[in-house]
C-alpha positions in Angstrom: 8.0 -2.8 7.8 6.3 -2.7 4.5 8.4 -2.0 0.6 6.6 -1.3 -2.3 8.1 -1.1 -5.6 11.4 -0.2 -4.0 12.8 -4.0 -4.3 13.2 -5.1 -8.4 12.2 -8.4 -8.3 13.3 -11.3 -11.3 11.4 -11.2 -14.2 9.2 -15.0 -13.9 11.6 -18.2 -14.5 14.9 -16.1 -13.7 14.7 -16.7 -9.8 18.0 -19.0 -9.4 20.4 -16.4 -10.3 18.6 -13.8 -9.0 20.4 -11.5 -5.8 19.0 -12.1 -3.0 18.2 -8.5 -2.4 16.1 -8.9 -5.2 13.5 -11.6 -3.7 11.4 -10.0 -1.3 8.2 -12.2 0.7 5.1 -10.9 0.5 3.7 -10.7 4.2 0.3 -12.3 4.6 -1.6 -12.4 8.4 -2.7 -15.2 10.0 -5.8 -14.9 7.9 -3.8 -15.7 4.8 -4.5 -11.9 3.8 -2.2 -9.4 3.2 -1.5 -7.5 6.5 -1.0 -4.5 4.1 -2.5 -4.0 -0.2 -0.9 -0.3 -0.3 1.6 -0.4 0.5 2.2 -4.3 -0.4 3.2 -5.4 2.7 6.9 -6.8 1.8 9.8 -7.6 3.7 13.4 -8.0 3.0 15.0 -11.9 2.6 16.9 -11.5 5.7 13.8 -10.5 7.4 11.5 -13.6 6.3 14.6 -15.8 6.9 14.9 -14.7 10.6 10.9 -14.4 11.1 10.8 -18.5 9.7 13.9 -19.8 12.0 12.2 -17.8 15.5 8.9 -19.6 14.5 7.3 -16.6 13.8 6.0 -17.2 10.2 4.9 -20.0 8.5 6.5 -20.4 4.6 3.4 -20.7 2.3 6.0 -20.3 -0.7 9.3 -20.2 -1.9 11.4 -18.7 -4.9 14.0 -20.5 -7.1 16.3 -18.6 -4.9 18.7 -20.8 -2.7 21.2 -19.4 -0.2 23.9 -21.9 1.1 25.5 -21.8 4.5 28.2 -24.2 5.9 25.5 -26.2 7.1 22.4 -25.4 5.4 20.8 -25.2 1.9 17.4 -23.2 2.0 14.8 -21.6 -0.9 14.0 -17.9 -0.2 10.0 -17.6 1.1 8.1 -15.8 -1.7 5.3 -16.0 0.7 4.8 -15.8 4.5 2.1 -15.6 6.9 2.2 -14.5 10.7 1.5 -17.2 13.2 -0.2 -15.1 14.8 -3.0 -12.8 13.5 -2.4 -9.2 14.1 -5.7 -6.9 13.9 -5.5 -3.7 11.9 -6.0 -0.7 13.8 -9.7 0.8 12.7 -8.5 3.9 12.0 -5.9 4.9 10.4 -3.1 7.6 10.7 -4.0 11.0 9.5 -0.8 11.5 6.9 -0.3 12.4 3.3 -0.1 9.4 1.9 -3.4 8.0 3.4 -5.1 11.2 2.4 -4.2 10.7 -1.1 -5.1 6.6 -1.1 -8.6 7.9 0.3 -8.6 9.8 -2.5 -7.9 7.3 -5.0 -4.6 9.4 -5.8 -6.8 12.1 -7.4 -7.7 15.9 -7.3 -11.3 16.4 -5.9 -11.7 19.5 -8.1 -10.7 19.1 -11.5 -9.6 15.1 -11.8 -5.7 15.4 -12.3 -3.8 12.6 -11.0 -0.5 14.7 -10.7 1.5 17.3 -8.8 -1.1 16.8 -5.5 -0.8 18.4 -2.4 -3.8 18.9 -0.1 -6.4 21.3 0.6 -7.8 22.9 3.6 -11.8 23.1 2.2 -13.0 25.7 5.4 -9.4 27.9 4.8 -7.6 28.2 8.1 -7.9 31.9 8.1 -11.8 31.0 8.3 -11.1 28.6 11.3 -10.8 25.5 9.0 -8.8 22.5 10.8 -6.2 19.7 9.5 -8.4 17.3 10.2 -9.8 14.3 7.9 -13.6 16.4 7.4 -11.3 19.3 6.3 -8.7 18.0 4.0 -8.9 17.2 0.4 -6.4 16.0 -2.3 -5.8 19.0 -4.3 -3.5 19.4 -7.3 -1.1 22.0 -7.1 -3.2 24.1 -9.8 -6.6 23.8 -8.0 -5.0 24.6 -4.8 -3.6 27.8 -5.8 -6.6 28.8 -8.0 -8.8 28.0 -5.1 -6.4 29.6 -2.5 -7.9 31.1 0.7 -11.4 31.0 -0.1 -14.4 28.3 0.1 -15.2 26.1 -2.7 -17.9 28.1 -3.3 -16.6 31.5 -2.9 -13.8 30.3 -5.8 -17.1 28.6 -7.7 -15.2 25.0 -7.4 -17.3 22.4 -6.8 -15.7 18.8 -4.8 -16.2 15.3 -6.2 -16.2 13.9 -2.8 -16.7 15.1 0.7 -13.8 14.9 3.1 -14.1 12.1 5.6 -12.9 10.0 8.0 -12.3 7.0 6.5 -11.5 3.3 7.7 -8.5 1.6 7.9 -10.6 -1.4 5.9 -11.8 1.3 2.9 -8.1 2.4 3.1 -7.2 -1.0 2.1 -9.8 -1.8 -0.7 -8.6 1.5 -1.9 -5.3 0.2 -2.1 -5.8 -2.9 -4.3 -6.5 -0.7 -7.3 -3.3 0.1 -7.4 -1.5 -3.0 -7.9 2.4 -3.1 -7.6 4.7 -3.2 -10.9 6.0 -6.2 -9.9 4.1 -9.9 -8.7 5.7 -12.8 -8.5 3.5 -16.0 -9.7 3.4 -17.5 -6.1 2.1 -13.9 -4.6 -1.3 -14.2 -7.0 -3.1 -16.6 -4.9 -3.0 -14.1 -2.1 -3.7 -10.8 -4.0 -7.2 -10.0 -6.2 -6.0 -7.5 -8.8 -6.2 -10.3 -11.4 -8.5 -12.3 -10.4 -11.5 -13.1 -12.7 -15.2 -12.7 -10.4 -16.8 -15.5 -10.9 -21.6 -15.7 -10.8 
């Protein structure tokens, strides 16, 4: 179950008053990285809460946040990480969205970053398959200029080849594109800001 930029977390410092429907935990696997960059791999309060009383997750850290029962006082997790280290599949599924993130959220033809859709390259009057060697992010432009013909017989030329790519790439793709929100305790675990160092 992974949210991204769906939740509105607290702006930093605000974290006590905060809705708990607001404080999401950012999932991390037992490798202490995130089991998912793009989307960031968030789950709901309720969720963590559950995950950290079955001994499922460990709490790495914790909001401002506290929720009161009759017997119990607890902080939200801000972060979590699986007890037990799940592998990611090395390749993953073939679907829009991971089409586009192979793409870097960009039109292989002309550059746009908007109004994309996808490409057949070999047209599938000419036999061309939905497959990952075939498909290209297209913007909605480029795809009807280009419509049933070859790049070259439309005289477009592709940035990239369509490919099959890895679940891994997917991933590095992915942290690019950093969330609109972080909380200060998810930065440790994330590299969008972090300065490379000789």
């Amino acid at each position: 179950m992974y949210h991204s930029d769906i939740l509105s977390p607290p702006p930093h410092g605000h974290d006590v008053h905060t809705p708990p429907e607001s404080c999401p935990a950012l999932v991390l696997n037992a490798d202490y990285t995130p089991l998912s960059y793009y989307p960031l791999s968030l789950w709901p309060w309720q969720t963590a809460v559950k995950a950290a009383f079955l001994e499922r997750v460990d709490i790495v850290a914790e909001y401002d946040r506290v929720i009161r029962s009759p017997n119990l006082d607890m902080r939200l997790p801000s972060v979590i990480a699986l007890r037990q280290y799940v592998r990611p599949s090395s390749h993953p599924a073939f679907t829009r969205f991971n089409l586009f993130l192979r793409d870097k959220f960009t039109c292989q033809y002309c550059g746009a970053h908007n109004d994309l859709t996808f490409d057949h390259v070999v047209p599938r009057a000419y036999g061309g398959r939905t497959t990952w060697a075939n498909v290209t992010t297209a913007c909605a432009p480029c795809n009807l200029r280009k419509g049933g013909r070859t790049p070259a017989e439309a005289h477009m030329q592709l940035h990239s080849r369509p490919h099959q790519p890895t679940t891994h790439s997917l991933q590095e793709n992915g942290r690019a594109f950093p969330p609109h929100y972080l909380h200060e305790t998810w930065r440790d675990y994330l590299y969008w800001d972090t300065e490379l160092l000789e």
